[in-house]
C-alpha positions in Angstrom: -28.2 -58.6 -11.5 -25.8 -61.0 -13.1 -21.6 -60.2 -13.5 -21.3 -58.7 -16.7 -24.0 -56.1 -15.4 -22.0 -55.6 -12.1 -18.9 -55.4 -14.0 -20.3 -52.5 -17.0 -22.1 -50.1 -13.8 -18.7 -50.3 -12.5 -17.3 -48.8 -15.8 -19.9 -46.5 -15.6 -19.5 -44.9 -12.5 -15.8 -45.2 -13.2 -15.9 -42.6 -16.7 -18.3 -40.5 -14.9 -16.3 -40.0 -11.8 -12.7 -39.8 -13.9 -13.8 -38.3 -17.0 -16.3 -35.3 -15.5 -13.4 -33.6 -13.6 -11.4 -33.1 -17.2 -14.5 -32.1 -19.0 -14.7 -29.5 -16.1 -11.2 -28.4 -15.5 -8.9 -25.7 -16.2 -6.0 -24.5 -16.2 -4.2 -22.9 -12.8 -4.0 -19.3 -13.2 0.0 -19.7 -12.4 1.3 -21.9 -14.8 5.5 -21.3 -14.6 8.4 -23.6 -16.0 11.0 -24.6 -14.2 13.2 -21.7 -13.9 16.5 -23.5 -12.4 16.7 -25.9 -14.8 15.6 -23.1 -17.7 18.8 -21.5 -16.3 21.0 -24.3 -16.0 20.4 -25.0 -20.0 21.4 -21.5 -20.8 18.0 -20.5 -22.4 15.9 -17.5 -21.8 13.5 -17.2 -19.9 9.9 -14.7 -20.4 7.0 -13.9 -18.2 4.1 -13.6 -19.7 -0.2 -13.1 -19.2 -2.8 -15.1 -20.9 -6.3 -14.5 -21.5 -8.1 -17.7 -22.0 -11.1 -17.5 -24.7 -14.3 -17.7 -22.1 -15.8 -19.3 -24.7 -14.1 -22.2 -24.5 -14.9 -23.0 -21.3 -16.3 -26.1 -20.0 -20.0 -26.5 -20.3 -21.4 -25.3 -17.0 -18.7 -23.5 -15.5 -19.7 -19.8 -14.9 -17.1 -17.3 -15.2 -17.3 -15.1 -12.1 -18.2 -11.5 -13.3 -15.6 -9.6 -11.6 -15.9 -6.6 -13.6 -19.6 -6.0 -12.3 -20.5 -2.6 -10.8 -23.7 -4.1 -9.3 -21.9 -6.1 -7.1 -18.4 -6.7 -5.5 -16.8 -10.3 -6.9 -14.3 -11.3 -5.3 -12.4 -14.0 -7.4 -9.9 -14.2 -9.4 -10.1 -13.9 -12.5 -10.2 -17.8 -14.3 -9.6 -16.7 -17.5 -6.8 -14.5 -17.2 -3.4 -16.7 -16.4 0.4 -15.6 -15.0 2.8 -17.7 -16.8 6.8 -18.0 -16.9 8.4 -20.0 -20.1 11.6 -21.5 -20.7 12.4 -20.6 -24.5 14.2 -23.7 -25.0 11.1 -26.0 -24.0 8.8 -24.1 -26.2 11.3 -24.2 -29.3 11.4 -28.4 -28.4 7.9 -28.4 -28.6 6.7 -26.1 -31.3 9.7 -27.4 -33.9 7.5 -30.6 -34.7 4.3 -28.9 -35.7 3.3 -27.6 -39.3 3.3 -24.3 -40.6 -0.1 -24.4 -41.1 -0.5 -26.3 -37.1 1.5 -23.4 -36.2 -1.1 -21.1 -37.8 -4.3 -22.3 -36.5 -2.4 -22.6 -32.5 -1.8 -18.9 -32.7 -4.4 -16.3 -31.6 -4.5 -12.8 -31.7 -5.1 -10.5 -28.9 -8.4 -10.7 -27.1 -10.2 -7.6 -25.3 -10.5 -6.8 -21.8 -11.9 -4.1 -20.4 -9.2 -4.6 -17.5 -5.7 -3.6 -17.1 -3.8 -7.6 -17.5 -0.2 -6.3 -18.4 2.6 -4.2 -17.5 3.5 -1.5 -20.1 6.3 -3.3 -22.5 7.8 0.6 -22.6 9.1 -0.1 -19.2 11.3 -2.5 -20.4 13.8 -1.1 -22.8 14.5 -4.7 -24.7 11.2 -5.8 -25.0 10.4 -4.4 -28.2 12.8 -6.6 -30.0 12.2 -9.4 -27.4 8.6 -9.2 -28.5 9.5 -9.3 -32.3 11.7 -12.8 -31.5 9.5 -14.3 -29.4 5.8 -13.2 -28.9 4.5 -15.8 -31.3 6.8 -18.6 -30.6 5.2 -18.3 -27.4 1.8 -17.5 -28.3 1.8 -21.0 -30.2 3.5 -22.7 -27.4 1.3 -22.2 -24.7 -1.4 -22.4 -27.1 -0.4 -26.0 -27.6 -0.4 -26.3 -24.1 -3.5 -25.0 -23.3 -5.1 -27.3 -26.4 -3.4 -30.7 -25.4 -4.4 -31.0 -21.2 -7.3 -28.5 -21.3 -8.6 -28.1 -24.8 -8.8 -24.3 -24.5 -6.8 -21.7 -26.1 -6.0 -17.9 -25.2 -3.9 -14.9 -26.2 -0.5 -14.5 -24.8 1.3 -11.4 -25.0 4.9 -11.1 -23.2 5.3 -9.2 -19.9 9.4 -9.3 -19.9 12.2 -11.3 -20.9 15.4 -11.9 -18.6 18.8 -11.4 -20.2 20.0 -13.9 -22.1 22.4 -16.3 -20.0 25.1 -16.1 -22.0 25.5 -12.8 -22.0 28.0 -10.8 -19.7 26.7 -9.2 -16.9 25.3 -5.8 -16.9 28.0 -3.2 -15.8 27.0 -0.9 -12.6 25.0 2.4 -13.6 25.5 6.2 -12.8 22.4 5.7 -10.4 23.6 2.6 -8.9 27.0 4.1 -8.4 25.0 6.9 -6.7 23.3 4.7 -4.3 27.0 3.0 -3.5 28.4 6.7 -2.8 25.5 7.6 -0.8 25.8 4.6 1.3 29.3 4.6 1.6 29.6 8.0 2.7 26.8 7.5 5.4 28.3 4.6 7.0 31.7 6.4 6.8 30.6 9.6 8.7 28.4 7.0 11.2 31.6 5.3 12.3 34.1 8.4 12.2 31.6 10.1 14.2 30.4 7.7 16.6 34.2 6.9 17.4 35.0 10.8 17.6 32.1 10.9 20.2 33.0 8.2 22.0 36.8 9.3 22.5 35.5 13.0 23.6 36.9 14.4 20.2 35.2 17.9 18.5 32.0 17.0 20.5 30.6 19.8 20.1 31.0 19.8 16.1 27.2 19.9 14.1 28.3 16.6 12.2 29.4 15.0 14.8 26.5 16.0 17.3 23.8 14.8 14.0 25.7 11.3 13.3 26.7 9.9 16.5 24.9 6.8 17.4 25.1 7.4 21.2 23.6 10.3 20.9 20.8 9.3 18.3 20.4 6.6 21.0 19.8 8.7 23.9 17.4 11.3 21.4 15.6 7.5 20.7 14.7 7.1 24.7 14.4 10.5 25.7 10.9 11.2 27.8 8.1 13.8 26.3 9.1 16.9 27.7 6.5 19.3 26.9 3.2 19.1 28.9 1.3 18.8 25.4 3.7 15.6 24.2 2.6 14.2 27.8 -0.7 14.8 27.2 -0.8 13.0 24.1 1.8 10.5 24.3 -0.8 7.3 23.7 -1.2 9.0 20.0 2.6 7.5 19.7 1.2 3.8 21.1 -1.6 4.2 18.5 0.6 4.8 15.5 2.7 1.5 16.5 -0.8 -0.9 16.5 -2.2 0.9 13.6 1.3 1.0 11.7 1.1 -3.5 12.7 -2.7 -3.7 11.3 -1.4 -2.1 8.0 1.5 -4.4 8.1 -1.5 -7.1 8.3 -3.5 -5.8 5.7 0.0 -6.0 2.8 0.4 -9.2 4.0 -2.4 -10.5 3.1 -2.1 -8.4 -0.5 1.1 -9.9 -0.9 -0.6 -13.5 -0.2 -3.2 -13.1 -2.5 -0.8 -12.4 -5.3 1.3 -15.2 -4.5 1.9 -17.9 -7.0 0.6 -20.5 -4.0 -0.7 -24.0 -5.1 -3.6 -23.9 -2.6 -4.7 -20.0 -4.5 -8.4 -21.3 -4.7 -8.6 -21.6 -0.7 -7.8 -18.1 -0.7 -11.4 -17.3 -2.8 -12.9 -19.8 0.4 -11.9 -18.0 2.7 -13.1 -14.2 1.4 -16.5 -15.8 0.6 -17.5 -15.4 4.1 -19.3 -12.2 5.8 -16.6 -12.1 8.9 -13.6 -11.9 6.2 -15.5 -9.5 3.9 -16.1 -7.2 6.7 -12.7 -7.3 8.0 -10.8 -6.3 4.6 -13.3 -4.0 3.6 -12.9 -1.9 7.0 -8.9 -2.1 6.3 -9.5 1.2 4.4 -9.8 2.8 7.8 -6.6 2.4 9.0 -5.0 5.1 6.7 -7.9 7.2 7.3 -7.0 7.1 11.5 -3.6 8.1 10.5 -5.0 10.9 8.4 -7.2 11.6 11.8 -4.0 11.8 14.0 -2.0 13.9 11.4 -4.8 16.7 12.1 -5.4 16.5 15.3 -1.7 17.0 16.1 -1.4 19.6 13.8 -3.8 21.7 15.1 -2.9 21.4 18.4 0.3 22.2 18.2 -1.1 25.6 15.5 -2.9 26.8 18.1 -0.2 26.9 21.0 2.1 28.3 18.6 -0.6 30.5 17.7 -0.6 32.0 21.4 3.6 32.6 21.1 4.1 33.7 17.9 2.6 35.5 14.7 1.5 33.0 12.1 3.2 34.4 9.1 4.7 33.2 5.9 7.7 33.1 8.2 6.1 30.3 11.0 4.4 28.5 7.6 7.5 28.0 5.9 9.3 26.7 9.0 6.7 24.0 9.3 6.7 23.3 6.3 10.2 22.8 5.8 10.1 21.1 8.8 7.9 18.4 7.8 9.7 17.8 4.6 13.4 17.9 6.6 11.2 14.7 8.5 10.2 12.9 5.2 12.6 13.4 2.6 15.7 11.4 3.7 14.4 8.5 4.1 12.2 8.4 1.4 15.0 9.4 -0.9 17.5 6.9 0.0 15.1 4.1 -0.5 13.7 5.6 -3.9 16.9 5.8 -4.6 17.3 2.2 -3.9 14.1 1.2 -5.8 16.1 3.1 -9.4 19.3 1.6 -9.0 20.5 -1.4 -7.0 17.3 -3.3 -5.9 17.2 -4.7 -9.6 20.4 -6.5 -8.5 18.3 -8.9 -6.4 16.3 -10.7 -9.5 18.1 -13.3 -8.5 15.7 -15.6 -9.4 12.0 -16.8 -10.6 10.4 -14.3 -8.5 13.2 -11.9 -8.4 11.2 -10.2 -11.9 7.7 -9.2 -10.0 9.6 -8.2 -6.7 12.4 -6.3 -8.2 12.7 -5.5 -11.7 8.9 -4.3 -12.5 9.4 -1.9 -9.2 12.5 -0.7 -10.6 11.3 -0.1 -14.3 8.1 1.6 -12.8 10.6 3.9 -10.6 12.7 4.7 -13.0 10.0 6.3 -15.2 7.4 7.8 -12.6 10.1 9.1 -9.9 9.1 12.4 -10.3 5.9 11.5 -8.8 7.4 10.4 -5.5 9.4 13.3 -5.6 7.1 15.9 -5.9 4.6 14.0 -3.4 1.6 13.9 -6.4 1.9 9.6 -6.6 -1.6 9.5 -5.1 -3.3 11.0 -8.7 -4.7 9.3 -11.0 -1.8 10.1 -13.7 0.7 8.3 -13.7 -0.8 5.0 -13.8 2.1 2.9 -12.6 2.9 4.1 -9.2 6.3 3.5 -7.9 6.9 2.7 -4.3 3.0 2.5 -4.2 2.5 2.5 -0.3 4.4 5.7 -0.4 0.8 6.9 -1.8 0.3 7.9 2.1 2.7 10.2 2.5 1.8 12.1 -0.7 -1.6 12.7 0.6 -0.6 13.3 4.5 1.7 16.5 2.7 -1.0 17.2 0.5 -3.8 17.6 3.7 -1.3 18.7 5.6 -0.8 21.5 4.2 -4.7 22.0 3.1 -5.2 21.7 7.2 -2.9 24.4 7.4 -4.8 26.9 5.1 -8.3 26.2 7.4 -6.2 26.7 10.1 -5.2 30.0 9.4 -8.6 31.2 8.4 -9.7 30.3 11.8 -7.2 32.0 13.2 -7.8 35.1 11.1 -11.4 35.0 11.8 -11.9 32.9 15.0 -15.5 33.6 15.2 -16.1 32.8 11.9 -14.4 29.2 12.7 -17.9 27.2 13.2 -18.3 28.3 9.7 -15.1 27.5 8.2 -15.2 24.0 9.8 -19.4 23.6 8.5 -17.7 24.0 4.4 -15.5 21.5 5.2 -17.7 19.0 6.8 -20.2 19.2 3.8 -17.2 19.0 1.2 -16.2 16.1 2.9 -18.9 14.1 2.4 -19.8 15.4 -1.1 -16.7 14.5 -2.6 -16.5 10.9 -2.4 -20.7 10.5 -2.8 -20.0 12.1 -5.8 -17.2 10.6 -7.3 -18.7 7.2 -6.2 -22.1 8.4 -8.4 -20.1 10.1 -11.3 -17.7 7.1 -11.7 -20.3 4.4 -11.1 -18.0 2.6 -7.8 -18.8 0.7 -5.5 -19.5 2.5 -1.7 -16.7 0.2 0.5 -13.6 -0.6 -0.2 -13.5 -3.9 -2.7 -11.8 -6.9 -1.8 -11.2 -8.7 -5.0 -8.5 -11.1 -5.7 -8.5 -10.6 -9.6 -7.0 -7.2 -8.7 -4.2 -8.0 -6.4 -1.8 -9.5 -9.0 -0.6 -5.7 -9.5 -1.6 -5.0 -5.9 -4.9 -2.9 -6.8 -2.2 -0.7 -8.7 -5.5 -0.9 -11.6 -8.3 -0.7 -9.3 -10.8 2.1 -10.1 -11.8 2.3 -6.0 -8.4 2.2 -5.2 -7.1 5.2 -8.0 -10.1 7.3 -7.5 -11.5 7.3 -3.6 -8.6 5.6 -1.6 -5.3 7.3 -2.6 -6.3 10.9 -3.8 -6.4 13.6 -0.6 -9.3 15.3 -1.9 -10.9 12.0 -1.0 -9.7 12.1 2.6 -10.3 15.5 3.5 -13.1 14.4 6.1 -10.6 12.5 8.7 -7.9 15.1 8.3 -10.4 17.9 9.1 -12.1 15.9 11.9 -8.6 15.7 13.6 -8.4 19.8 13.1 -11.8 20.1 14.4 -10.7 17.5 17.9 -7.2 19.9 18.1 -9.4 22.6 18.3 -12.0 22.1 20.7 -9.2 20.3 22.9 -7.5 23.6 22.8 -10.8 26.0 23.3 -11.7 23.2 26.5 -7.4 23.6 27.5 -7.8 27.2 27.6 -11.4 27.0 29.5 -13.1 28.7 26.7 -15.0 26.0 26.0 -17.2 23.4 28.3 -17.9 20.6 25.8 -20.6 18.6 27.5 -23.0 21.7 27.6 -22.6 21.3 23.6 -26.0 19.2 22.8 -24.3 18.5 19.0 -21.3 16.8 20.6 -23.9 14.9 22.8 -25.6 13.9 19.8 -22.4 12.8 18.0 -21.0 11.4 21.3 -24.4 9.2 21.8 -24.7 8.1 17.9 -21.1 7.9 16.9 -20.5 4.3 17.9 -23.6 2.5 16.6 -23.3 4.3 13.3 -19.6 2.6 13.0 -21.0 -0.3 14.1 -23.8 -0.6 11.7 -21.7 0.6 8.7 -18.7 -1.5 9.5 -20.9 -4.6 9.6 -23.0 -3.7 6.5 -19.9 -3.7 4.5 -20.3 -7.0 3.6 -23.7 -6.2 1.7 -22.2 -5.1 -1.2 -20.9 -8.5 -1.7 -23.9 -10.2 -1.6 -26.7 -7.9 -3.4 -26.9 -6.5 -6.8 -27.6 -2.8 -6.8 -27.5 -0.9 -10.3 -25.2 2.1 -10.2 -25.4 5.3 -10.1 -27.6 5.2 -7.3 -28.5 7.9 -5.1 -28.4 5.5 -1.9 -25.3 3.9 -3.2 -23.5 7.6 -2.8 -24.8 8.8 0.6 -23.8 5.4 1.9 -19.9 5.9 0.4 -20.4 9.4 2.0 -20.9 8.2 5.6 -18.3 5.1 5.0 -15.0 7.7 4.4 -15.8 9.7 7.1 -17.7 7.9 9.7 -14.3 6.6 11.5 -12.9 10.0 11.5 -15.9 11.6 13.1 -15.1 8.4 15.6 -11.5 8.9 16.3 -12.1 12.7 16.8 -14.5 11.5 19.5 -12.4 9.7 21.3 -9.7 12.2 21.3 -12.3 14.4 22.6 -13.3 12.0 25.2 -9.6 11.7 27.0 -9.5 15.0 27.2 -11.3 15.5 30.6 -11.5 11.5 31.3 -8.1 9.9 33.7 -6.2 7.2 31.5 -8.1 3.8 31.3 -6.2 0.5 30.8 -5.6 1.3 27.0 -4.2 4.6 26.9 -2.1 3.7 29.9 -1.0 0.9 28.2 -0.3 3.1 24.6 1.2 5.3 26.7 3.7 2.6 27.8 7.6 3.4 27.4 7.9 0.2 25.0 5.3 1.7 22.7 6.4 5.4 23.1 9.6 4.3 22.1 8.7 2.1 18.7 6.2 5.1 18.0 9.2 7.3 17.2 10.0 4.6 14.7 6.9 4.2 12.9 7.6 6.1 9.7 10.7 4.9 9.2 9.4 1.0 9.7 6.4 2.0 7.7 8.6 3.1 4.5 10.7 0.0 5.3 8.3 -3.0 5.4 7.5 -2.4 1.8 11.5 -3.9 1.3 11.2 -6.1 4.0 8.0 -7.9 2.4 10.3 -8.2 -1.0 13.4 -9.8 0.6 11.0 -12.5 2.4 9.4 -13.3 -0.8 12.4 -13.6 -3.0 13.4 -16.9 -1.9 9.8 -18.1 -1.5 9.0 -21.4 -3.6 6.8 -21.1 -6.5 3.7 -23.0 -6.0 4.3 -23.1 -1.9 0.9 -23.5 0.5 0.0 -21.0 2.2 -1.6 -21.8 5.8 -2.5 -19.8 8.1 0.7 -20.9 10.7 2.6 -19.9 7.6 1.1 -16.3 7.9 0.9 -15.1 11.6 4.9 -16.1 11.1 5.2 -14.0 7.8 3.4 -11.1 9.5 5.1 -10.7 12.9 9.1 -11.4 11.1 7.7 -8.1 8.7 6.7 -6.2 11.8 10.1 -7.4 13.8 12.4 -7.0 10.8 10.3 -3.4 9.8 11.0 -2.2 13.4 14.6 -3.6 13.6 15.5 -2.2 10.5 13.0 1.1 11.2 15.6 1.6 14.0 18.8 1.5 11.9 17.0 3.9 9.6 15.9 6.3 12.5 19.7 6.2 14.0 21.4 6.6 10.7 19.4 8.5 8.4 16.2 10.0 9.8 17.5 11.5 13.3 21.2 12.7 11.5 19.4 14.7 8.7 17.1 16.3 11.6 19.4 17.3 13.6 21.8 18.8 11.1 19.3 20.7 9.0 17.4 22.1 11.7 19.1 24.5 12.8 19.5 26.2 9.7 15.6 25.8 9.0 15.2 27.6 12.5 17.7 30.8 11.0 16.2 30.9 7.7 12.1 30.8 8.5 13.1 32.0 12.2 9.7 32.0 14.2 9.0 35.2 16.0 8.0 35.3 19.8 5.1 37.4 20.7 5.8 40.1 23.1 4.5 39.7 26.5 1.4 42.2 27.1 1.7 43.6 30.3 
């Protein structure tokens, strides 16, 4: 082979090895300007979404089909782009093309059968911010899009800061609220700690609620009841399933991230291990839901044996459980309408802050009147609050069965039999009427408004007629570890709790590791199959949590429930709603001064997961000491005189 060959094979291999890669590339689906230097030029600055025409696309590339109800895809979405745009750049470049350039760069909008946009009626200045600038950017990213990828899309604007020059927004009545509110509670804190301290009007209600010391000493106080003693690992169980949820938004909030290294993400979810542990993350709510029930019924029944249940004993419960949730929740709903818009600080500051506090402003009234796990409205506000709508909602469904059993006890194998079968019709059937998959999806193209969209999420997951299998199987545990208490009841002479006991475990086993299945084979829906599987996936962990409350009944504390029942862990148990409401915050705040396009690594997230957990608890505690503990102890007693439970009379 002479030189001049050589040398031209050279060239060759050079054009195919440069040139193939640009034939074959596309755009990241986070494409953002600068936004410091957009800001230090005074211009304004939009965010916006993109849907790129498929069409377009390089020859070869398949576009994953994450829309499919055959199969669960798990990618993002390539066609479907985040973008942030300085004005000012876009004016520099667009002011040198042609009327008729500008024509041909702009595209109308493209349809998706997929939710890509945050309603513009949020946002009371985006109508006229989309009448000034929709096309400008439309044709700038456009001519983007043509010049280094030779593809084109539709842009439509998400939001639009406030123009830099103007003056800054003045505080409103809400955010004036919030100031009040938070003035006034670290006022009475102080004046009431010190009053304590100094031995002055101890014995006043206020100050008895609000002093810290005393919160303190409420915080480290032992069980005293033989029941709480009995059950005091439940407390250790809350704080590691309360961490593993804490796990589970962290990676959320990862896969939402504007990260450079975003396509390692879709590596690492393409594996079985990974696709079995994140679709068996939608049993951790459904423990919780398991706990709620078995401690309510335990502590029905006792009551049951002191006092009447009447409307009297339900409304004192019930007041009772609100007098738990509503402070806290309220103070930080109210900090998600008013002042946590004050923190868009920056290029992130937009998705953290100001969507949250556009959403809350317009669907409060969901969080409010616990219904923000329906299906209406769409935008949910404070969306891992979602729980604690549906723990109130079973709660008080729990209550109702309950009550028939203890109206008709002997009718209470049957009462329990309904709600078994309901249990597992519900979802199979929703699963087969709405065409969904059976597990929980993990799929990155949903995660950019944190499965806010998903139809699994909006239809199986959050609603509590979804969940009423756990939450009965905890009633059912309460119960037969009161009948067994009471020696009414000798449970290993049962041969359908020896049947569960036996098959239990392998079930969970098999349908935990099957999970990742659904990724991998394409199965037409409705299916008939499909729906008895989703049947036994949303209760099969409650039938095993019930189990094993069952099994400890009798059994002397191993290693683990000794260790759950640790002071350490009884303690942080006590703070578990308050850290669980908080971490939602905490996650925001860590973000905010994030780097756009940073790497995320795997060092990177075992740090980002235990400062959430350490910052949740940390702040959980300031919450529990000022807010949660003070309204408990204030209210209560007036709860007690107005649905004041009678005592039964002794029978002699």
């Amino acid at each position: 082979m002479d030189r001049a060959s050589v040398v031209l094979l050279l060239f060759l291999l050079t054009v195919i090895t440069v040139v193939r890669p640009e034939q074959h590339s596309l755009p990241s689906i986070f494409l953002y300007d600068d936004f410091e230097r957009c800001k230090a030029t005074a211009s304004v600055y939009c965010y916006a979404r993109t849907i790129l025409r498929v069409d377009q696309f390089p020859p070869g590339f398949v576009v994953p089909q994450t829309e499919s109800t055959d199969r669960i895809v798990h990618n993002h979405r390539p066609h479907y782009l985040e973008l942030g745009i300085c004005l000012q750049d876009c004016e520099q470049e667009v002011q040198s093309l042609s009327a008729s350039s500008r024509q041909s760069l702009f595209h109308p909008q493209i349809p998706v059968n997929f939710t890509f946009l945050i309603p513009n009626e949020l946002f009371p200045t985006m109508q006229s911010d989309k009448r000034r600038y929709e096309t400008l950017v439309n044709v700038c990213v456009n001519q983007r899009l043509r010049t280094r990828y030779n593809i084109t899309g539709y842009t439509a604007l998400e939001y639009c800061r406030p123009d830099p020059k103007q003056t800054a927004r003045p505080y409103d009545a809400l955010e004036v609220i919030f100031l009040a509110v938070s003035g006034i509670l670290v006022g009475t804190l102080i004046l009431t700690s010190l009053l304590d301290v100094c031995h002055i009007n101890q014995e006043n209600a206020i100050v008895s609620a609000f002093s810290l010391r005393r919160n303190w000493i409420r915080l480290r106080a032992d069980a005293i009841s033989a029941l709480h003693r009995d059950l005091l690992y439940i407390d250790g169980l809350r704080v590691l399933i309360n961490h593993l949820v804490i796990i589970l938004h962290s990676f959320l909030i990862a896969s939402v991230a504007p990260a450079r290294n975003y396509s390692e993400l879709e590596h690492l979810t393409n594996n079985s291990p990974m696709r079995i542990y994140l679709s068996s993350n939608a049993y951790l709510v459904q423990i919780f839901f398991t706990i709620g029930g078995y401690l309510l019924s335990v502590n029905f029944l006792r009551d049951a044996d002191r006092s009447p249940i009447d409307a009297r004993y339900a409304g004192n419960k019930i007041l009772n459980r609100l007098l738990r949730l509503l402070p806290v929740y309220a103070y930080f709903l109210l900090f998600s309408v008013s002042a946590n818009v004050r923190f868009d600080v920056n290029v992130n500051g937009f998705r953290l802050f100001t969507a949250e506090n556009a959403i809350c402003r317009q669907n409060w009234w969901s969080n409010v009147f616990f219904v923000n796990n329906f299906l209406w409205p769409k935008e949910l506000c404070l969306m891992h609050t979602w729980y604690l709508a549906a723990d109130l909602q079973l709660f008080l469904m729990a209550m109702g069965v309950l009550w028939l059993v203890h109206r008709w006890p002997k009718h209470a194998g049957l009462v329990f039999l309904a709600g078994v079968v309901a249990s597992f019709a519900i979802p199979g059937y929703i699963t087969h009427q709405h065409k969904l998959h059976p597990v929980m999806p993990a799929k990155l193209s949903e995660a950019k408004f944190l499965t806010m969209y998903e139809p699994w999420i909006r239809r199986i997951y959050l609603p509590s007629y979804a969940n009423t299998g756990c939450y009965l199987y905890g009633v059912i545990a309460g119960y037969l570890y009161h009948q067994i208490k009471n020696h009414k009841m000798q449970l290993d002479r049962s041969w359908l709790y020896r049947t569960i006991d036996a098959c239990v475990t392998p079930v969970l086993v098999a349908v935990t590791i099957s999970t990742f299945l659904w990724y991998v084979i394409d199965v037409p829906k409705p299916n008939l199959w499909v729906s008895l599987y989703s049947a036994l996936y949303r209760n099969i962990i409650g039938i095993f949590m019930a189990v094993c409350f069952l099994r400890s009944i009798n059994n002397p504390p191993g290693m683990v429930r000794q260790l759950l029942s640790s002071k350490l862990l009884t303690t942080l148990g006590k703070l578990t709603y308050s850290a669980y409401v908080l971490h939602d915050v905490v996650m925001r705040f860590l973000l905010l001064n994030e780097n756009f396009e940073t790497i995320i690594s795997v060092p990177k997230f075992v740090a980002c997961v235990y400062t959430v957990t350490v910052i949740a608890f940390l702040g959980g505690l300031a919450v529990f000491l000022t807010i949660e503990q003070p309204m408990i102890q204030l209210f209560k007693p007036y709860i007690s005189r107005v649905c004041s439970v009678r005592v039964k009379a002794k029978q002699k």
